[in-house]
MARLUM-926709 format. One record per residue (C-alpha): residue number from 1; x, y, z. Coordinates in steps of 0.05 Angstrom, whole numbers, plus 5000, padded with zeros to 4 digits. Layout:
<sites>
   resi      X      Y      Z
    NUM      X      Y      Z
...
</sites>
This chain:
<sites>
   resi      X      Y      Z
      1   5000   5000   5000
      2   5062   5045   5022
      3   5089   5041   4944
      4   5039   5072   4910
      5   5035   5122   4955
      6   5106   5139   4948
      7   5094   5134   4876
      8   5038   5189   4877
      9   5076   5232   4924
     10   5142   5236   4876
     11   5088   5248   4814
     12   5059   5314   4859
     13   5133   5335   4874
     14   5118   5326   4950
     15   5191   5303   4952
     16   5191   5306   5027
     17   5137   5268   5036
     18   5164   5217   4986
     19   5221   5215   5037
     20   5182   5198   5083
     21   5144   5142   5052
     22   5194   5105   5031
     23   5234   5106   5091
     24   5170   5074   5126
     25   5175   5029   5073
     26   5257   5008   5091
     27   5234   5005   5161
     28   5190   4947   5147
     29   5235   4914   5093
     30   5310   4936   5095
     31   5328   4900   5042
     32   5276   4924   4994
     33   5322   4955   4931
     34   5271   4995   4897
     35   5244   5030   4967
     36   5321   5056   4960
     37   5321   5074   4893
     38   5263   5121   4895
     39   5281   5146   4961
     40   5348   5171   4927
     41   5321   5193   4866
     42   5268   5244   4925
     43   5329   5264   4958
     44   5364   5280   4883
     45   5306   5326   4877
     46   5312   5361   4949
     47   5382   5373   4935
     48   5405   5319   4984
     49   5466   5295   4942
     50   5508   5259   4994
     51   5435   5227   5020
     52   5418   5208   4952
     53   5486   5178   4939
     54   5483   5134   5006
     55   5413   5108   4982
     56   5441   5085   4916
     57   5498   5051   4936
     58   5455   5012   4978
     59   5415   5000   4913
     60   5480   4975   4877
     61   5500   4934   4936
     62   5430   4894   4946
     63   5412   4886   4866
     64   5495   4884   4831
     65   5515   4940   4788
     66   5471   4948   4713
     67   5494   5011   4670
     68   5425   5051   4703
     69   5440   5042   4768
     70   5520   5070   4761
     71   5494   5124   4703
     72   5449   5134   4765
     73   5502   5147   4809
     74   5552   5177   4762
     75   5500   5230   4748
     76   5498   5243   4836
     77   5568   5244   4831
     78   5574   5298   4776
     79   5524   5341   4825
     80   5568   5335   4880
     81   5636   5352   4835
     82   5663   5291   4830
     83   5673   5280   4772
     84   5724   5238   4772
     85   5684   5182   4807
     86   5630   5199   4759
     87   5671   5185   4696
     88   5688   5120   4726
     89   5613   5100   4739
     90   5596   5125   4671
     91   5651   5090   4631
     92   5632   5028   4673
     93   5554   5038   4651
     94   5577   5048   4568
     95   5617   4985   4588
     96   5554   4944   4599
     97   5514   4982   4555
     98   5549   5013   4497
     99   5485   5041   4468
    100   5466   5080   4526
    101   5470   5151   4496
    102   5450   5179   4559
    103   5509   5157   4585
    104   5548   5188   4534
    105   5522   5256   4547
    106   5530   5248   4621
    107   5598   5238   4610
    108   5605   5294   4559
    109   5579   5338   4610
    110   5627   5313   4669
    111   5683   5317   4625
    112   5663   5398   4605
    113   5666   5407   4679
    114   5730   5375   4691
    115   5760   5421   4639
    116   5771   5361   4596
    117   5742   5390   4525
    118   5769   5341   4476
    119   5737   5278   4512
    120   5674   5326   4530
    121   5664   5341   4453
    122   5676   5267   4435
    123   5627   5249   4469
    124   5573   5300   4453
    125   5593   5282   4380
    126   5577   5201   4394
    127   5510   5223   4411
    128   5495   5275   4352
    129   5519   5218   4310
    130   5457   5177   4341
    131   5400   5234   4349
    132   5427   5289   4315
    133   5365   5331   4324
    134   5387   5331   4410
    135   5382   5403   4427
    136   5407   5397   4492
    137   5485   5364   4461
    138   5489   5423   4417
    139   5474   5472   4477
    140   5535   5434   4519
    141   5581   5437   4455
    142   5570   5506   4449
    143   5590   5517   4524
    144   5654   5482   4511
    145   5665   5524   4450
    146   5658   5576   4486
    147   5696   5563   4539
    148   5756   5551   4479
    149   5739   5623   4457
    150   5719   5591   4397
    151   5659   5643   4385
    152   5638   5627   4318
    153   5623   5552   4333
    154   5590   5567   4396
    155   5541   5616   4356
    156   5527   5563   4303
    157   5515   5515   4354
    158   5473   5559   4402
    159   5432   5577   4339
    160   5414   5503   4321
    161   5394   5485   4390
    162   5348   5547   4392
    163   5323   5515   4327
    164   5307   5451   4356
    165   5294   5459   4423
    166   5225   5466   4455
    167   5242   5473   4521
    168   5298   5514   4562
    169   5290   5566   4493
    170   5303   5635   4541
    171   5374   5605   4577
    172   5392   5583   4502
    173   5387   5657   4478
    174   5420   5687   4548
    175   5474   5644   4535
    176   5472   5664   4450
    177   5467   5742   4472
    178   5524   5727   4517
    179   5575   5705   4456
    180   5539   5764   4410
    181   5568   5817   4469
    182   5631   5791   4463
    183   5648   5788   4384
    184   5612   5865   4397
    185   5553   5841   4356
    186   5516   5896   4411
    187   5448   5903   4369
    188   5445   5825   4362
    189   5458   5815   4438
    190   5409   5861   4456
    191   5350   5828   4418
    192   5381   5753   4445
    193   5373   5784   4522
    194   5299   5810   4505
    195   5284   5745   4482
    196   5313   5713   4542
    197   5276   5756   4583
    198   5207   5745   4554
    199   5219   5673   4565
    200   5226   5683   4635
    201   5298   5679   4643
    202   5316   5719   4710
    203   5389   5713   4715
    204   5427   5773   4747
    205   5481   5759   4692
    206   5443   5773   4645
    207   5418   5843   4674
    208   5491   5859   4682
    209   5513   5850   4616
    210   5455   5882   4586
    211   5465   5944   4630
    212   5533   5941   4606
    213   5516   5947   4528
    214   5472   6003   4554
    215   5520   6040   4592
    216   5577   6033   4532
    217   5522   6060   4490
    218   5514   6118   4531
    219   5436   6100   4553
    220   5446   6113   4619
    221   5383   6113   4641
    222   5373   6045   4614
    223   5431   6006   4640
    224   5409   6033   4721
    225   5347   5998   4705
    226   5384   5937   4690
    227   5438   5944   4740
    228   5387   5958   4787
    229   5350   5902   4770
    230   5412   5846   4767
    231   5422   5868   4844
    232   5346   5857   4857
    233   5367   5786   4837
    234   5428   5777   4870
    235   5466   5835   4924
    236   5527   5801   4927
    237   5550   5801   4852
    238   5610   5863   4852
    239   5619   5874   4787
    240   5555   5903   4786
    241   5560   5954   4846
    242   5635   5967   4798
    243   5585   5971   4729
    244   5538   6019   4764
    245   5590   6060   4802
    246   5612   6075   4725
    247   5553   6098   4700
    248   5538   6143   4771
    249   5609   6170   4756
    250   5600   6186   4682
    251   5535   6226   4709
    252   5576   6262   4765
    253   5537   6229   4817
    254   5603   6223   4849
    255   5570   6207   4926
    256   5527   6142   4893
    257   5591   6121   4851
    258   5637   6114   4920
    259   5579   6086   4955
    260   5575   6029   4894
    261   5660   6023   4892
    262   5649   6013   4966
    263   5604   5958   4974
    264   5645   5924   4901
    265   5704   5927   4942
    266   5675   5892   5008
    267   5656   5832   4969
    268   5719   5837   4936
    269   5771   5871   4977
    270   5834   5846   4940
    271   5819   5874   4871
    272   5860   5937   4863
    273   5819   5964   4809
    274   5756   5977   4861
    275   5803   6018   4902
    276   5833   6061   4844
    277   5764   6077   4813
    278   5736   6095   4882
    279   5799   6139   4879
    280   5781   6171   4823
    281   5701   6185   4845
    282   5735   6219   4911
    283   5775   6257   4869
    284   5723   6292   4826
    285   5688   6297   4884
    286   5731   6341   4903
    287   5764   6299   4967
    288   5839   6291   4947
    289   5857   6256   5013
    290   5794   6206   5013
    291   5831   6192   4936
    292   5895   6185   4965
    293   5878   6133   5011
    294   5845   6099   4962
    295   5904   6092   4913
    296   5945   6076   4972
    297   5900   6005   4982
    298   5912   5998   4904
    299   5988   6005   4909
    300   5994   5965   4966
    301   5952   5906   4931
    302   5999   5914   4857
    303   6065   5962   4875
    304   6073   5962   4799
    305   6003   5994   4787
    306   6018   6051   4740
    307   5954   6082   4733
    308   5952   6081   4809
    309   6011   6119   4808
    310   5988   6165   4755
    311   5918   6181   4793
    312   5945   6196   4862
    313   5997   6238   4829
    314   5934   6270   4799
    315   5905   6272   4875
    316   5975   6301   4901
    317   5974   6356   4847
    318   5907   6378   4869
    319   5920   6373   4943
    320   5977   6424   4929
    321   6038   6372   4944
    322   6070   6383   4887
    323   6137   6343   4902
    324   6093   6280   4913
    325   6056   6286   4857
    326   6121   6291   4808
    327   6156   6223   4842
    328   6089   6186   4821
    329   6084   6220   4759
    330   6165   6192   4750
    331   6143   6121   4780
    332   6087   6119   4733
    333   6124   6135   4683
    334   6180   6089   4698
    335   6128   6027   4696
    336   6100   6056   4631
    337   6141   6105   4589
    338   6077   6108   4544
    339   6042   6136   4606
    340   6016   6203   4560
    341   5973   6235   4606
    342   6031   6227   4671
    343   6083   6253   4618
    344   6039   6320   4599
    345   6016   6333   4677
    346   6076   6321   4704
    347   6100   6368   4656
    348   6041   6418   4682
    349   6075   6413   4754
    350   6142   6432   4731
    351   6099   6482   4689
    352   6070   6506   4750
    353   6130   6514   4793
    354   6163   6554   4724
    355   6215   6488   4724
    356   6213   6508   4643
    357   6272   6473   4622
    358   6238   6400   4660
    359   6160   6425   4637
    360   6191   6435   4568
    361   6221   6362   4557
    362   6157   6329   4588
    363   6120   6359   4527
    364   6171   6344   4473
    365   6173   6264   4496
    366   6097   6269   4474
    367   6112   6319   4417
    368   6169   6267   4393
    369   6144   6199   4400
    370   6069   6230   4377
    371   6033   6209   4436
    372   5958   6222   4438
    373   5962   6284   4471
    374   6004   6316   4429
    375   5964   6378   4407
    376   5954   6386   4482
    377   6031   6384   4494
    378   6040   6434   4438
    379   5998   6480   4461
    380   6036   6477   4534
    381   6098   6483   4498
    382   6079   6547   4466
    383   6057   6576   4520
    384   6131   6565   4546
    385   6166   6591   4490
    386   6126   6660   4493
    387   6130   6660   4566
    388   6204   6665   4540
    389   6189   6716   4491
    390   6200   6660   4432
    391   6146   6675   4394
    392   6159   6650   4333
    393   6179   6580   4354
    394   6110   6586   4392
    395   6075   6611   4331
    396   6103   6545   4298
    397   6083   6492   4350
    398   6004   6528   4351
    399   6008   6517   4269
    400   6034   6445   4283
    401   5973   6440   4340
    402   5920   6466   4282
    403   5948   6420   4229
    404   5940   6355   4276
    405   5871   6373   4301
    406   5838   6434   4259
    407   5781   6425   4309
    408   5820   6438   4378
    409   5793   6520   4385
    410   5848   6536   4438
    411   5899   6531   4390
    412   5864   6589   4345
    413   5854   6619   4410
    414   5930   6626   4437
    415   5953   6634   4353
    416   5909   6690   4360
    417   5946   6729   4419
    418   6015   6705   4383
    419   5994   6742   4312
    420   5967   6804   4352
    421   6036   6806   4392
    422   6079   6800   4331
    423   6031   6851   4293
    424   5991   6806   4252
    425   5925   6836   4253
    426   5890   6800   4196
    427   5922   6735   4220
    428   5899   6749   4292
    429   5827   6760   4272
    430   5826   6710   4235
    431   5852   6660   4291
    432   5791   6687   4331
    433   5738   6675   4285
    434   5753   6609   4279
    435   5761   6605   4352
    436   5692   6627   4364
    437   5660   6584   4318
    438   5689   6517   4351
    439   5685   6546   4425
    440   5625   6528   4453
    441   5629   6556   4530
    442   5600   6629   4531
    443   5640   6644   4588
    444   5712   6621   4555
    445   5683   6662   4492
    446   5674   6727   4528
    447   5751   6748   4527
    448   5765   6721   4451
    449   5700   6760   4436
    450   5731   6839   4470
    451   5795   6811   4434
    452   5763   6813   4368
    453   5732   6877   4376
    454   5792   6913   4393
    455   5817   6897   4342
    456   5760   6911   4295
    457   5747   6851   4277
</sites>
C-alpha cells in the first residue's frame, strides 16, 4: 500500500513526503532495493546529494551494478563535483551498455566540467551521431566552444539548438546574447537578452551585461534599470556595484559612485581596480585625501600599478603637494614610458613651479614619439616659449597643434594672441573667428570675443 503512495507523492513533487514514505517502507523491509532507489532519486530532487548517493549505493549493493544504476550514480556524483568518480561510473555503465546515449552525454557533461574538452566534445559528437536533432548536446558543445573562445562555433551551435529545442529556449538565447556581446555584435545581443527575458529567464548575469551594452552605449538611464534590476536578483555580485559605480560616475553622481566602489570592494577587497576607481570618484568629488587613501590600498595590493601611480599623482597635484605628485608621475612613468597623460601633467607641475627647462622636455617626449596628447603638449609648449618671449617658435608649435587637430579652438585661441603680439592683425582676427566658431562655452568666449573687437574685427 506504502508504494503507490510513494509513487503518487514523487508524481505531485511532494519530495519530502516521498522521503518519508519510503523510509517507512525500509523500516518494514531493509532490504527492499527499489524502496532505495526512489528514496534517492526524492532526495536528488531536494538537493540531498550525499543522502541520495548513500541510498544508491545501497541500491547497487542489494541488486549488483547494471549501466542505470551506476549512470544513476555517476549523474549524483557529477552534482556533487566529482567528477572523477563519475567518469568512472559512467565508463563502467557504456561498458555494459554501449548504446546507452545517455550515458554518453552524462559523461560529455562531466568531462566539460573537469576542463577536459576534447573527451567532452567526443562524446557529445557520439551522441549527435545517434539523434542528431538533441538540442540539449548542441547547447553543451556550444558551452565548451565557448569556453575555447571559439565564438563562431559556439554561435552556430547555440543557433541550432534554439532551432530545435522546445524547452529551456530563454537560457539558450541568454547564453547566445552572451557570445553576441563579446564578438561586439551589441544590436544582436540586445534582441538575444529580450528574448531571454520574455521567456522568463531571471538571471542577474544577464541584467549585468545588458546594462553594460547600455552604459557603453551611453543610455544611461537604461543600464540603472538593469543594474538595478541584476542586484534585485542577487546583492552580492561586485561587478555590478563596479558597472553601476561607472555609469553614477560618468553622470557626476560622484557620492552614489563611491557608495557602489564601496560595497564592490567589500565583496571583493583584494581587487586593486575597486580601490583606484573609488579613487578617482573621491577625486572629482573634490576629496583629494579620501583619493589618496584609496590609491594607497591599490598600490599596496599591485606596487607596479601605474595608473595608480598616475591618479594619486593626479590627487597630490590637486592637494597642492606638488613634490609627491612629480615622484608618482616619475614612478608611473618608469612602469610605463607610454604613460601620456603622467608625461603632459607632470609636465604641468614643473609648468607650475616655472621648472621650464623640465615642463619643456615632458612635452617634447609626447611631441616626439606623437603620443595622443600631442596637440595638448604643443599647446603647453607654446605657451613656454612665449613665456620666453619665443614667439615664433610658439607661433610654429600652435600651426603644428591646428594641422594635427583643425578642430581643437584653443589653438586658434592662443595663435590669436601670438599674431596680435607679433603685429599680425588680419592673421589674429582670423585666429579668433575660427576660435569662436568651435568654442562652445560662453564664458571662455567672452575674452576672445573683447579681443576681436579691439581689434575691429
Amino acid at each position: 500500500m506504502l508504494l503507490p503512495e510513494g509513487a503518487t507523492a514523487m508524481e505531485n513533487k511532494d519530495y519530502s513526503g516521498a522521503v518519508g514514505i519510503y523510509s517507512d517502507i525500509i523500516g518494514i523491509a531493509p532490504d527492499y532495493s527499489l524502496a532505495y532507489s526512489q528514496r534517492s532519486l526524492a532526495f536528488k530532487a531536494l538537493g540531498f546529494y550525499e543522502k541520495s548517493l548513500g541510498d544508491i549505493n545501497v541500491v547497487i549493493e542489494l541488486s549488483g551494478e547494471d549501466n542505470e544504476l551506476l549512470r544513476q550514480r555517476a549523474d549524483i556524483y557529477t552534482l556533487i563535483e566529482n567528477y572523477i568518480y563519475a567518469v568512472d561510473d559512467y565508463n563502467n555503465a557504456i561498458e555494459l551498455n554501449p548504446a546507452d546515449i545517455e550515458a554518453y552525454n552524462n559523461r560529455g557533461i562531466a568531462y566539460m566540467r573537469m576542463g577536459d574538452t576534447e573527451k567532452a566534445i567526443a562524446d557529445i559528437e557520439h551522441v549527435l551521431s545517434v539523434f542528431p536533432e538533441q538540442a540539449n548536446s548542441y547547447f553543451n558543445r556550444a558551452l565548451i566552444y565557448e569556453s575555447m573562445d571559439m565564438l563562431d562555433d559556439a554561435l552556430a551551435d547555440y543557433s541550432k539548438a534554439i532551432e530545435l529545442s522546445n524547452e529551456n529556449v530563454g537560457n539558450i538565447y541568454f547564453r547566445r546574447g552572451l557570445i553576441f556581446s563579446r564578438m561586439e555584435k551589441t544590436s544582436d545581443a540586445l534582441i538575444d537578452f529580450e528574448q531571454a527575458v520574455e521567456a522568463g529567464i531571471e538571471n542577474d548575469i544577464l541584467f549585468n551585461e545588458r546594462g553594460l551594452i547600455y552604459s557603453n552605449l551611453g543610455q544611461s538611464e537604461q543600464a540603472l534599470v538593469d543594474f538595478n534590476r541584476a542586484l534585485s536578483i542577487n546583492t552580492h555580485n561586485q561587478s555590478i556595484y563596479y558597472n553601476r559605480g561607472i555609469v553614477y560616475l560618468n553622470l557626476q553622481e560622484y557620492a552614489y559612485a563611491i557608495q557602489d566602489f564601496e560595497n564592490a570592494i567589500r565583496f571583493e577587497p583584494e581587487n586593486p581596480i575597486y580601490y583606484n576607481i573609488l579613487g578617482l570618484a573621491y577625486y572629482f568629488q573634490n576629496e583629494p585625501s579620501n583619493a589618496i587613501d584609496a590609491y594607497n590600498q591599490a598600490i599596496e595590493l599591485v606596487p607596479n600599478y601605474a595608473l595608480a601611480y598616475q591618479n594619486r599623482a593626479n590627487a597630490y597635484a590637486k592637494n597642492e603637494e606638488s613634490d609627491l605628485a612629480i615622484v608618482d608621475y616619475s614612478k608611473a612613468i618608469e612602469l610605463d614610458p607610454q604613460a601620456a597623460e603622467a608625461l603632459y601633467n607632470r609636465g604641468i607641475v614643473y609648468y607650475q613651479l616655472k621648472e621650464f627647462d623640465l615642463a619643456m622636455a615632458d612635452f617634447e617626449v609626447i611631441i616626439a614619439t606623437n603620443m595622443p596628447n600631442i596637440v595638448q603638449a604643443l599647446n603647453m609648449h607654446a605657451i613656454i616659449y612665449s613665456i620666453q618671449n619665443k614667439f615664433y617658435p610658439a607661433l610654429d608649435d600652435l600651426s603644428a597643434a591646428i594641422e594635427l587637430d583643425s578642430e581643437y579652438p584653443d589653438s586658434f585661441y592662443k595663435r590669436a594672441i601670438i599674431n596680435k603680439l607679433l603685429g599680425k592683425r588680419t592673421e589674429a582676427i582670423e585666429d579668433l573667428k575660427r576660435y569662436l566658431a568651435l568654442e562652445t562655452d560662453p564664458e571662455l568666449k567672452k575674452g576672445a570675443e573683447e579681443l576681436l573687437m579691439s581689434l575691429g574685427g
